[in-house]
Structures are given as structure tokens and as C-alpha cells.
N, C-alpha and C positions, 0 to 999 in steps of 0.2 A: 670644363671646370666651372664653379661656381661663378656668379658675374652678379656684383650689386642689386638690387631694386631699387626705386629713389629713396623706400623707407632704408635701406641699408645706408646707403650716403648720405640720408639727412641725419639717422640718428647716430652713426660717427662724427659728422660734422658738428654736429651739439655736445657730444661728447667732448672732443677736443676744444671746441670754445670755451667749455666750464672748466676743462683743467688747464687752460692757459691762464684764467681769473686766478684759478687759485695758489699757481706757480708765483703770478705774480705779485699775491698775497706773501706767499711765504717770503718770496726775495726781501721786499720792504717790511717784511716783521710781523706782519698782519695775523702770518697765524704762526705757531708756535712746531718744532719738529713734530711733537709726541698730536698735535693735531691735524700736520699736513700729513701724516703719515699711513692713514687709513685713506685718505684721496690717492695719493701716489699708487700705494698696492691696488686698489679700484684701475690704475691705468698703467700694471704690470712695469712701476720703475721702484726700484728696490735705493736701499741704503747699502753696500756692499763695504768689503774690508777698506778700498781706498776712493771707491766713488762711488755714483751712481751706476748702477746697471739699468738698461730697460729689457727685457722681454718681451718681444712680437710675438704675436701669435701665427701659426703657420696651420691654419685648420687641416686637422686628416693628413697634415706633411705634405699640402699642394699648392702648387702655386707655377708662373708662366718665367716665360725669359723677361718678360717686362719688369716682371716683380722682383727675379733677381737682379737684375741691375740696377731697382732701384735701393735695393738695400745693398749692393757694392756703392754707392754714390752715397749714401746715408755713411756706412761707414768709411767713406772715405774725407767728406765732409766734415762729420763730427764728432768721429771716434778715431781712429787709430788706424786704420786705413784695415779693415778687419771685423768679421762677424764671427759669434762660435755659436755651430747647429749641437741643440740638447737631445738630451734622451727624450725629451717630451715634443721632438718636432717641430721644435721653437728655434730663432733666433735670436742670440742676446749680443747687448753691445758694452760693452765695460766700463767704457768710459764717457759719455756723454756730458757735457756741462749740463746744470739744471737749465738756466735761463735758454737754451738750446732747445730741450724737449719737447713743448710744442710746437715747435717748427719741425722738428722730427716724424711727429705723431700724424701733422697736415702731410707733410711726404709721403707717408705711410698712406693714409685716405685719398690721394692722389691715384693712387697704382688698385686701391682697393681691401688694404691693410689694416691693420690696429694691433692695439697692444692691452683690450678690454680685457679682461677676467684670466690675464697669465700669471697672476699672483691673488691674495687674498681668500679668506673663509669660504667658497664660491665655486660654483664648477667650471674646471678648470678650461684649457683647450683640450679636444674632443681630437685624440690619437684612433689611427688609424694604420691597419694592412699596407707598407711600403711600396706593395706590389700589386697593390689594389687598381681593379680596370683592366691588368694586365697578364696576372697569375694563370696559368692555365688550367686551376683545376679550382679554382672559386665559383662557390656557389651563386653568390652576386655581387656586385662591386659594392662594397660600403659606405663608400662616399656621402653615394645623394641620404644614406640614412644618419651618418656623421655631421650634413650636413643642418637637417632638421632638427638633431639635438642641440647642434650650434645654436639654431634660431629660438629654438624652444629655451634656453637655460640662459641666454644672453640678457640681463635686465631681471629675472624673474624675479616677481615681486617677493616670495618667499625664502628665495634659496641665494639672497646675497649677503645674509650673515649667519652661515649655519657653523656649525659645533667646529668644524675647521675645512680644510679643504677638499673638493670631493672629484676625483679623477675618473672619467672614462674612456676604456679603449674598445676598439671594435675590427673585427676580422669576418670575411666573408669565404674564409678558405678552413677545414679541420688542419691546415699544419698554420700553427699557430705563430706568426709574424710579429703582432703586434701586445707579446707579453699579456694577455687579457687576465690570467690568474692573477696576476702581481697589482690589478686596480681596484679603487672600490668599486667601483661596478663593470664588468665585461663584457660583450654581447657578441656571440656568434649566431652569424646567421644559418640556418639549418632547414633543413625538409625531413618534415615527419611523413609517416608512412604511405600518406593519401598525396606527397607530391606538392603538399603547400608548404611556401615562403614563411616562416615567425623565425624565430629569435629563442636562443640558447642564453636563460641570464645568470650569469655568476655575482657573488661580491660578496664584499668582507677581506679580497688583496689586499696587500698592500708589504711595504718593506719597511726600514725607519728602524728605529731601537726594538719595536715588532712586528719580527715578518712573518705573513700568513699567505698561505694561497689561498687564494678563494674557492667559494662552496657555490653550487649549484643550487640557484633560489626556483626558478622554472627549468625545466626543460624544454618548454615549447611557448610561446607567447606569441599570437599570430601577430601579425605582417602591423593590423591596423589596431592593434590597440599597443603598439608598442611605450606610444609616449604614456598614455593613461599608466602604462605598469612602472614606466622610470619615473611619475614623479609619484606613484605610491609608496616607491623604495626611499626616495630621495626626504619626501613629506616624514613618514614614517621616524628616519633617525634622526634627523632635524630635530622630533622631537624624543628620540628616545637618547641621541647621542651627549653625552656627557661634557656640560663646561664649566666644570670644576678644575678640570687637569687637563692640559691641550695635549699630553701624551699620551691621553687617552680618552682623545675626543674622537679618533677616526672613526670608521663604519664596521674595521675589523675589532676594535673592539666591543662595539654594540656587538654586533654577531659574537662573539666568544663569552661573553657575559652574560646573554640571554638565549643563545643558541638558534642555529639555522632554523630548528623547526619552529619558534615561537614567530619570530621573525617574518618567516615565511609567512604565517597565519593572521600576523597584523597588514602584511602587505597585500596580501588578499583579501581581507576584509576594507583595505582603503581602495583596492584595486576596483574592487564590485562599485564601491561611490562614486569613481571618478570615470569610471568608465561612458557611462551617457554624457558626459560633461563635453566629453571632444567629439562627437557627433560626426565623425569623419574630415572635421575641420582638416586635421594633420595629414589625413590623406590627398585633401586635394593642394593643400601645399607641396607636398611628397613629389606628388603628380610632376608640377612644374620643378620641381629643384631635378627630378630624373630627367627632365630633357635637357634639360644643361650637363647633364656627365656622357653623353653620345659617345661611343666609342668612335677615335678616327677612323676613318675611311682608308684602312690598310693597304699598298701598294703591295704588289704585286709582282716581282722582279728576278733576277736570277742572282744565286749568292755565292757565281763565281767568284770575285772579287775577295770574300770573305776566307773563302774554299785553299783559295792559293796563299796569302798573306798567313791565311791558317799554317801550311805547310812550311814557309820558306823563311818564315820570322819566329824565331823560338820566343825572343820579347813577347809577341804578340799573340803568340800559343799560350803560354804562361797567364797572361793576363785575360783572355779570353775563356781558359779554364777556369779560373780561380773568381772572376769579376761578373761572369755572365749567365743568366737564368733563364729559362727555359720560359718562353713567351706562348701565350693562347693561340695568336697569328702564326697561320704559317709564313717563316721567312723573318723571321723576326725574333727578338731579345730583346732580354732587361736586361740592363748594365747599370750596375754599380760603381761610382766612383767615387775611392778611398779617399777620406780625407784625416789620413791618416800613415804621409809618409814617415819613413822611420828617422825618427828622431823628433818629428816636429810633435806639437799641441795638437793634439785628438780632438777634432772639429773646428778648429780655428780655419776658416777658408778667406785670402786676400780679397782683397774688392778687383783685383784683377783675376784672381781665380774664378770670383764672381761670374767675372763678364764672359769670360772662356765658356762656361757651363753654359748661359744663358744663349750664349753664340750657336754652343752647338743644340741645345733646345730647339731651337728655331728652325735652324737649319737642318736639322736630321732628327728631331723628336717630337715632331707634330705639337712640338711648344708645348710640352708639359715637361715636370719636375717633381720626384719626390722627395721629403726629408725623411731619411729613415730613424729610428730611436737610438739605432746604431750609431750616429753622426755623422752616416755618409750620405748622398747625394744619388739619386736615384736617376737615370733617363728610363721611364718604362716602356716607352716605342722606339726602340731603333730597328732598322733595317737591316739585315747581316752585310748586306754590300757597304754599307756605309760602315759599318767599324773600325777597319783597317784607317780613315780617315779621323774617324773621332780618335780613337788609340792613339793617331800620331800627334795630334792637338791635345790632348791631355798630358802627354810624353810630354810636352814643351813648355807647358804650363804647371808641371812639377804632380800630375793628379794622377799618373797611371801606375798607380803602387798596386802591383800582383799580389794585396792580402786581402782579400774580402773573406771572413771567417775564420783567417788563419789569426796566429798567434800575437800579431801585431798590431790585428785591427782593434784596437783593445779600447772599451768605454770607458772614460777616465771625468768626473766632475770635476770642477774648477779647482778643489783644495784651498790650500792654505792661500795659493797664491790671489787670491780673486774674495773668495767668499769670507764672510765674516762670523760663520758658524763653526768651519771648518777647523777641525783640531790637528792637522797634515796635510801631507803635501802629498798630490795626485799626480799633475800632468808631468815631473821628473822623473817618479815611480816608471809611469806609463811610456816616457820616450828611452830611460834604462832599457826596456824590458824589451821594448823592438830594437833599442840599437843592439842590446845584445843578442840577440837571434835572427838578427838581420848578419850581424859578423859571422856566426856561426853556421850561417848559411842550412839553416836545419826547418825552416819554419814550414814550405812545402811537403817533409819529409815526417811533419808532426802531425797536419793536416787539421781537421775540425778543431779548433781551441780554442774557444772565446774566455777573456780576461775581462773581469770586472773592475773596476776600481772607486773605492767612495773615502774619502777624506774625514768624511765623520758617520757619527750612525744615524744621521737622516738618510744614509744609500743613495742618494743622486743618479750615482754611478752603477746603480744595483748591482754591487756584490755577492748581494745575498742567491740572484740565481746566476751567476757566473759560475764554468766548467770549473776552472779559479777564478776564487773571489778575494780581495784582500781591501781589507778595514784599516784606514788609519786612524789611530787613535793618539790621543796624549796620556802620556804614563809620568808623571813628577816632572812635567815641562820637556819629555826627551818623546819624538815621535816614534812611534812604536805601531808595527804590522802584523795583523791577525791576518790566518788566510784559512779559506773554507774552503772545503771541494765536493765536485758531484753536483752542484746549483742545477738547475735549467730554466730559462724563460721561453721553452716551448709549449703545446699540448701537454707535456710530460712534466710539466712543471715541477721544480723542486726548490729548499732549499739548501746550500751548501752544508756543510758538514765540519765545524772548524779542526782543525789539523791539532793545536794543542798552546804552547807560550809563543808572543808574537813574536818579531824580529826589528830587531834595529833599522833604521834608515838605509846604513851603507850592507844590512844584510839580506835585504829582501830580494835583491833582482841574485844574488848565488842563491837563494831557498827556492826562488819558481824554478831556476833552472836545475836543480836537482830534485823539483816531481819530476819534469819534465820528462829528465834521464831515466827516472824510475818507470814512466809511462812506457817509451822506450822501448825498456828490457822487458815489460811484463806483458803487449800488447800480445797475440796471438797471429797479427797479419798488420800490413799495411793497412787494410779497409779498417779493422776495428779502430773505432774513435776512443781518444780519451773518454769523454764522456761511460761512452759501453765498457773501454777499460776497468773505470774505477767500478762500476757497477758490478764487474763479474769477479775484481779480487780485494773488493773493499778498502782502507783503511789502513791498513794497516803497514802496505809494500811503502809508503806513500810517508807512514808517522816514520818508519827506520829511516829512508831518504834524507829527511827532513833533522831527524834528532837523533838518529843512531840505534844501534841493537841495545848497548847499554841502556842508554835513554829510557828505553820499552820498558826493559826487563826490569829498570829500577819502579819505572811506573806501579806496571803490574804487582810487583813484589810488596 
């Protein structure tokens, strides 16, 4: 993984020295909210419903066992003894005092960290394939290319006050992991027909009050002119994008209002300028950030061990179906750990949870980590002998919840309770919905089901490409749930489909559980997913469930 240069730790350590100045400006009065406010977002620490929040960044969702622990010590130190991993890869802490924060930040720059450009008009942290390095059928690891947009977009002198905020993801596999339609800009890595490495660029994603998938701006963009063509795209809306109305400042609106092909023809025409500018500079930067992603030096072993605990542990069968992915190594897996037992806060992990993970990093996962957007916790090198051993260490530390994908593992934003945007409540929604099909003992027997959840129509929670999706909203001060179906944040990408009037508070976890039931009845075979379900009988099995045959007929009528 990534590892500093001295310009990287000098220019965090400056970083952090000038927002200690201005921390301590603001304490003594110096400067005023509405003008500390534009420095604080510049260093990803927000005003939330009851404190401060700050937001780390967690580049591409990687990081070692050293860094976990030192963000179980951060938040044990000076939050709540607690971190909650986002859909953006990030970690955020809720409660932090201000006069604390730079002490926090220096923490953070100790292990190699920061909390630069996780908020603000500004391109954001650079998400990446969870499974990246690891996947068995990626074309090439994304990282070391995640990594040079990192460097390329950190500070730029153009693009730190654009129209509003500008997100990119990046996948190096065609089954699409890391949501790339749903951002403004998305980059799959690809081989055209002669066998060379470029880039597949999408944009104009995005979700919020409007959600769009993204359109196909290239199809093929070679290997080295990749950055010249991101900041064509970038330069391009910058100036075309609109700051009149911030709800319709993103890049999916430029693109809808001027159209992909116009679009396309401005970025190619800035693309041809900018191209001799980078002279191969980014390439031989490239060069050195690829020798830092070396794949480990895979062992080699026998998976007896794995083979028999397989057999004789139904626990452990369970969870090793349901948790573990198919690794490039032979002898080896990805495992996913839930953080996401039933009942608890979807993504909240203790600073002793922390440690647990980091422990077994070390010790069994060639000390790497990933954050997936999912909010779970990735090991992408384990060994199949070693399982039976992490299983049992997870088991003990409350992390080996048998739902990876199923109905439980459900993406849920902070809500009412935390965010100050938020017109509802998410993580209650979200721990209803697994305690109840955790009681029901059904959730294996439903199989593929992913739940979205967003608290308001910024999507956080991306509801919009959830199998179910459900929107809180406020309706006359009483919260109220909208639910859509059929979403995907795959390759296949879709947005959901909303179902019709929302439901009260104490009605929503009976409404999911009676698609649920209607899914059930209507499926064709165990193997077919909801998803495929709803696809091949529509709409309509799903609106009677929900509101009744009446309901329909009076619709229709």
C-alpha cells in the first residue's frame, strides 16, 4: 500500500499547523462561525445536528493494522469510544470537541492519515473496487491509479472551489463493485482489442433529489493520458457547471442540460490542449506509486484445516458461504466482515472492534484492510487454513454476523440521529429490519437483498440503487417512508422504482416484510434473486402486497 514521500508529510504537517491557528482563532472569537466554516470543511470537520463530526479519509478504502488502531485510540481518546465506516470509504467520528481536533489531525499524520478534501466544493476521496488487488478476474488493481488522482486533485489550484462537489470511483474488474455509474465521474479500467491497458470514462452519476446513471463519455482513454482527460472533464464543468442553484450545480446536471454529445466535444477539444502539458510527468509518478501496491508473496499451504472446520461447524459453514469471495491466489479468500450485527448501528465498529480486526490483519492478512462502501471491513488476503481461527476471533468480538449481501447487511446514513440535514430516522429503520428477519429466521432462505436506506433526499444511503430502497422524508413534522424497487448499484445499474404513498414510522419494517413475502411467492427457484424476480413480473405483484387489490383497482379506475 501507499507509504508517504517527505512531500506528503510535509505537506500534511502544514496542513494541520494552519488549521490549528485557525481553530484557535475561532475559540478566542477571532473569527466568526459563518467564516471558520469554509477552513473546517477544507479539513473534512462538519457542524452536525449535536457536534462536531470529522471525516478521515480512507483513500480507495485502504489502509494497515497500524492505522486501524490508531483510529480505535482516536476514538477511544476523543470520541465515544467508536468510529462509523461510510459509504464513501471514510471514517467519521461524531463527537469530537473542537479544541481536540488538531490533536486528532496530528494522530492522524503520525500513522499517515488526514482528513483533507472529505468535505467541501472539491474532489472528494477517490473510492475504489473493495476487492481490489484481490478479485480474481480484474483486469488490474486500481489502487496505484486511485492513488495518482489522489495526488493529482489534492491542493489543485483550480478545482478547490468548483460549482460543488465532485466524486470519483474506480474499478478494475467488469462486475462492478464500487458503484461507478452512481458518481460524477467513473473509470473502468479496460483492454481494447489490441490488448492495451486505458480507461472506460463514465459521468454525470450521481443520486441526491436527482438521480442519474452515468453516460459513457470515452470508451477507451489510454493508460497515459488518463489524468490530461480527468482534468478536461473536471476544467470543462468548472466552467460550465451552474452557481446560481447548488441543487443544480453537479456534473449530472451539466450533462442533462447540455447533453453528453456536446459535452463530450468540449472535453475533447480541452483534452487535445492539455495533453502535451503532462509530458509523461504522471507517468513516471505512476511508475513509483505501482511499486508500492506489489501483490504479497502468497503462501502456499494445505487447506486442510479450512476443509474439515468446513464440515463439522455448521457456524462456520454458514459464515464462510455467505462472508467469503473467491480470491485470484490459489488457497486463499476474501472475507468480509459484517459490521453489521443484527440489531446494532450499520457501521459503527468499537475501538476494541478495531483492534480485533487489526490483530487479525497482521497476523493472517499480510496487514492489509479494506473499507468497503458497503460499511463492512474487508481482509482481502487470507489463507483458507487460517479461517477457522479468524471465525473464531470475530465470533468473540461480536463481528461474525453470517449476512454479507443478505437482507440484513443493510446501508443505512446517520438520519435524524446524527446529521443535521436529515428529515428521518435511518439506523432504527435499519436495526427493525434485521432484528425482524433475524427473528424470522428467513434471511438465508431470501438470499441476495440489498437495503438501502437515506434519511433525506441527499441519499447518503443510496437508496436510489437499492434491490429496496427506502427515503425518509418529513411530511407536516410526522416521518414518513417512500420505498422504490428494482435499484442496482452494479454494472447493471438502475434506479429503483417507487412502489406508490409512503408509510408511517411504526409501518415501514410490516411494508418490507410483505414485498418480501410477495417475492417469496412469485420467485420461480431458490437461485432466482429478488432483484431477477422483480425484473421478470414487474410492479405490480409487489404494489397488491403493499396496498391491496382494492388499492390497484381504485388507482387504475
Amino acid at each position: 500500500m501507499y507509504k508517504y514521500s517527505d512531500f506528503d508529510a510535509a505537506f500534511v504537517a502544514e496542513r494541520n499547523r494552519q488549521f490549528r491557528a485557525q481553530v484557535e482563532r475561532r475559540i478566542d472569537g477571532s473569527l466568526t462561525e459563518d467564516e471558520f466554516k469554509p477552513l473546517r470543511l477544507m479539513n473534512g470537520l462538519y457542524l452536525q445536528l449535536h457536534a462536531y463530526m470529522l471525516r478521515v479519509a480512507i483513500p480507495y478504502g485502504t489502509l494497515n493494522s497500524t492505522q486501524m488502531r490508531q483510529l480505535a485510540m482516536i476514538g477511544e481518546k476523543w470520541d465515544k469510544g467508536y468510529g462509523h465506516f461510510t459509504t464513501r470509504q471514510n471514517i467519521q467520528f461524531n463527537w469530537p470537541k473542537l479544541p481536540d481536533v488538531p490533536d486528532i489531525l496530528d494522530a492522524l499524520a503520525d500513522v499517515q492519515m488526514h482528513a483533507i478534501q472529505t468535505s467541501g466544493n472539491t474532489i472528494r476521496n477517490v473510492t475504489a473496487d473493495h476487492f481490489a488487488g484481490a478479485a480474481a478476474n480484474e483486469v488490474a488493481d486500481p489502487r496505484p491509479v486511485a492513488e495518482l488522482i489522489r495526488q493529482w486533485s489534492t491542493d489543485h489550484p483550480e478545482f478547490q472551489f468548483m460549482p460543488r462537489k465532485f466524486k470519483i470511483a474506480i474499478t478494475g474488474d467488469a462486475h462492478d463493485r464500487a458503484v461507478i455509474k452512481a458518481h460524477d465521474l467513473g473509470i473502468q479500467i479496460v483492454r481494447n482489442d489490441a490488448g492495451e491497458t486505458g480507461y472506460k470514462i463514465l459521468i454525470g452519476g450521481g443520486l441526491g433529489r436527482t438521480p442519474m446513471i452515468g453516460k459513457v463519455v470515452s470508451d477507451f482513454v489510454p493508460a497515459h493520458d488518463l489524468l490530461a482527460y480527468l482534468e478536461a472533464v473536471v476544467s470543462v464543468w468548472n466552467l460550465l457547471g451552474r452557481r446560481d442553484n447548488k441543487y443544480k450545480a453537479r456534473i449530472k446536471i451539466t450533462v442533462h442540460e447540455h447533453g453528453i454529445e456536446k459535452i463530450r466535444e468540449l472535453v475533447e477539444a480541452r483534452y487535445a490542449e492539455l495533453r502535451p502539458q503532462f509530458k509523461g510527468v504522471d507517468q513516471a509518478l505512476l511508475e513509483k506509486i505501482h511499486d508500492q501496491f506489489s501483490a504479497p508473496e502468497f503462501v502456499s499451504r494445505s487447506t486442510e484445516a479450512f476443509d474439515q472446520a468446513y464440515e463439522a461447524d455448521p457456524v462456520f459453514r454458514s459464515w464462510a458461504d455467505t462472508n467469503l469471495s473467491e480470491h485470484k491466489a490459489e488457497g486463499h479468500a476474501i472475507a468480509q466482515i459484517s459490521i453489521k450485527a443484527h440489531g446494532q448501528t450499520p457501521g459503527d465498529a468499537s475501538a476494541d472492534q478495531m483492534r480485533v480486526i487489526a490483530d487479525l490483519a497482521q497476523e493472517f492478512g499480510y496487514d492489509e484492510l479494506r473499507i468497503s462502501h458497503e460499511q463492512n471491513v474487508v481482509l482481502p488476503h487470507v489463507h483458507k487454513s487460517d479461517l477457522p481461527q479468524i471465525h473464531a476471533r470475530l465470533k468473540a468480538a461480536g463481528l461474525a454476523t453470517a449476512n454479507i449481501g443478505l437482507i440484513s447487511d443493510i446501508i443505512a446514513c446517520p438520519g435524524m440521529d446524527y446529521c443535521a440535514l436529515a428529515t428521518a430516522r435511518s439506523i432504527p429503520v435499519a436495526q427493525q429490519i434485521a432484528t425482524r428477519f433475524d427473528e424470522l429466521k428467513l434471511e438465508h432462505d431470501i438470499g441476495d437483498l440489498k437495503i438501502k436506506i437515506s434519511g433525506c433526499i441527499n441519499a447518503c444511503g443510496h437508496h436510489h440503487v437499492g434491490h429496496i430502497g427506502i427515503l425518509g422524508l418529513d411530511r407536516a413534522g410526522v416521518e414518513n417512508y417512500q420505498i422504490t424497487l428494482g435499484g442496482d448499484a452494479t454494472e447493471n445499474a438502475a434506479l429503483g422504482q417507487r412502489t406508490g404513498p409512503g408509510f408511517a414510522y411504526d409501518e415501514i419494517v410490516p411494508a418490507i416484510e410483505r414485498i418480501v413475502q410477495a417475492y417469496l411467492e412469485q420467485r420461480e427457484s431458490k437461485e432466482e434473486t429478488f432483484i431477477a424476480t422483480f425484473a421478470r413480473v414487474g410492479m405490480a405483484p409487489f404494489k397488491t402486497a403493499l396496498y391491496g387489490e382494492t388499492a390497484q383497482r381504485t388507482k387504475a379506475a
